[in-house]
C-alpha positions, -999 to +999 in steps of 0.1 A: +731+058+592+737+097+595+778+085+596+777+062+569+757+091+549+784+117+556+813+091+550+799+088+517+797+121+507+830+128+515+845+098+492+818+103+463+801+137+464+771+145+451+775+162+419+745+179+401+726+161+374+729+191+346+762+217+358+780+190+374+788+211+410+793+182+443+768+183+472+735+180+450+719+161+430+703+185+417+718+222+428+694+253+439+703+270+410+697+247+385+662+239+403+653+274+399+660+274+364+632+244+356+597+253+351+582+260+379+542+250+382+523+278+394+497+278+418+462+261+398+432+248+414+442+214+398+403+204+387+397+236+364+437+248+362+432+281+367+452+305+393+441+297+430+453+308+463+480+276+476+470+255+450+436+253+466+404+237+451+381+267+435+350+266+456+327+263+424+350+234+417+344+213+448+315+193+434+325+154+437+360+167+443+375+155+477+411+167+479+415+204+487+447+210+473+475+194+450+511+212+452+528+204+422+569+214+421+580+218+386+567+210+355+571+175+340+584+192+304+615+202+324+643+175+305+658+179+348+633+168+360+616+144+339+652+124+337+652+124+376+619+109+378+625+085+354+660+074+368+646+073+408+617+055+397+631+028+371+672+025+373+672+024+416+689+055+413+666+060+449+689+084+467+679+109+441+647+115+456+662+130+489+670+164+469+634+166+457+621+160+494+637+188+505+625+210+475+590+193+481+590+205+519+602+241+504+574+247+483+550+230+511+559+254+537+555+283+514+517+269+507+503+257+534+503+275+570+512+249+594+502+253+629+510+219+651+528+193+633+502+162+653+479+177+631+492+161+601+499+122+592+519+117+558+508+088+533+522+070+505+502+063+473+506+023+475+515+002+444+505-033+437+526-062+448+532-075+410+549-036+409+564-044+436+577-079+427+592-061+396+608-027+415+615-038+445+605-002+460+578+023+460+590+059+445+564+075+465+573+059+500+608+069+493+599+104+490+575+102+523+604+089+543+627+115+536+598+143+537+588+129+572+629+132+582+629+171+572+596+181+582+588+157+614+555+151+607+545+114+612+543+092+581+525+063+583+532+038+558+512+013+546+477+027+548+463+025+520+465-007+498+465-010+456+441-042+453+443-038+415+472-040+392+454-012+370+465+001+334+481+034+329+453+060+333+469+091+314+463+066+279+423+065+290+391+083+283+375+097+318+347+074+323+374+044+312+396+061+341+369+057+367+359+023+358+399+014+361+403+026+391+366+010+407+374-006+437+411-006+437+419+014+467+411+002+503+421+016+538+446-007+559+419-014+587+448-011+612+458+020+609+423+042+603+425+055+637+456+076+623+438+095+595+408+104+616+407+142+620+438+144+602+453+166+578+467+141+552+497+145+530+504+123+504+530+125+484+541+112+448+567+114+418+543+122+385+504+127+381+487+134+347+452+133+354+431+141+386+413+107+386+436+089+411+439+118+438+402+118+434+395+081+440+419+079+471+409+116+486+370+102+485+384+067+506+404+090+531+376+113+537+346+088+537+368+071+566+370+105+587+401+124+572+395+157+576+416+175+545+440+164+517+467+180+508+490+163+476+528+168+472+538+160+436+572+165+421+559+172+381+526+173+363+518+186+327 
């Protein structure tokens, strides 16, 4: 795969969504130049340490923190999203991984690599039916790649095709997303005393990390870390 990978970039180059420059999809410089999203405790969205939770902002919280890469007002980055995640323009997602593990490394103070088990955020099968992939188990597989840390796919399941939550009033949110998460019972041995990193594309609201941080930890994980590529 690593052959056919280099084969290609030798006969059709990368070349950088906005200057145009081979071996990126998206170059270091003009990543640098996008907004960057600094460090908030993403309940309250004030300045925290990491991107921690503020201790007075733990209450009915269950993640601890949510690194978030750029911001989604970036035209970049937005475009990228939206091409990955609805014109199977997949391989554009490999760039952010690596920008993603960047920005991790910088945050969070890893000290053995079994300590950690990446997730996916699932989607539902009619998603599915219609995408044919999952944006966010994309991204996993080429974070696991760069990072080595085990990524376990499939364990948690979408049992609800829900609406779009960013459109929704809170309470409306949490009634949406009632019940629409479960834990693949196979695999719950694997989050148990873990350090969990899931990662995703976009988030606009903290209602979904929320509902699938409280499953994780009431079935033994023991902290939640989100990777997100662009927030507002």
């Amino acid at each position: 795969m690593k052959i056919y990978s280099l084969f290609l970039d030798l006969i059709a180059p990368k070349k950088c969504y906005s200057c145009k420059k081979e071996w990126h999809f998206i170059c270091p410089n003009c990543f640098d130049s996008e907004i960057d999203f600094n460090s908030v405790c993403y309940v309250c969205k004030w300045k925290t340490k990491n991107y921690e939770v503020h201790e007075t902002c733990k209450s009915d919280i269950y993640y601890n923190k949510v690194i978030i890469l750029k911001h989604y007002k970036s035209k970049l980055i937005s475009k990228i999203i939206k091409d990955a995640k609805f014109y199977n323009k997949k391989n554009l997602l490999e760039d952010i991984s690596h920008y993603l593990y960047e920005k991790f490394i910088i945050n969070e103070k890893m000290i053995r690599l079994e300590d950690y088990t990446i997730v996916s955020t699932p989607s539902h099968f009619l998603r599915r039916l219609k995408r044919w992939y999952n944006t966010s188990d994309i991204l996993c597989k080429h974070f696991s790649k760069i990072s080595f840390i085990d990524y376990k796919k499939e364990v948690l399941i979408k049992t609800k095709n829900t609406r779009q939550q960013s459109k929704m009033i809170r309470n409306d949110r949490l009634i949406n997303l009632q019940d629409s998460f479960k834990i693949n019972k196979r695999h719950i041995d694997t989050i148990r005393d873990k350090n969990i990193i899931i990662i995703d594309d976009v988030i606009s609201t903290w209602t979904t990390l929320n509902e699938i941080s409280k499953l994780l930890k009431t079935n033994w994980a023991k902290y939640i870390i989100w990777l997100i590529v662009a927030s507002d």
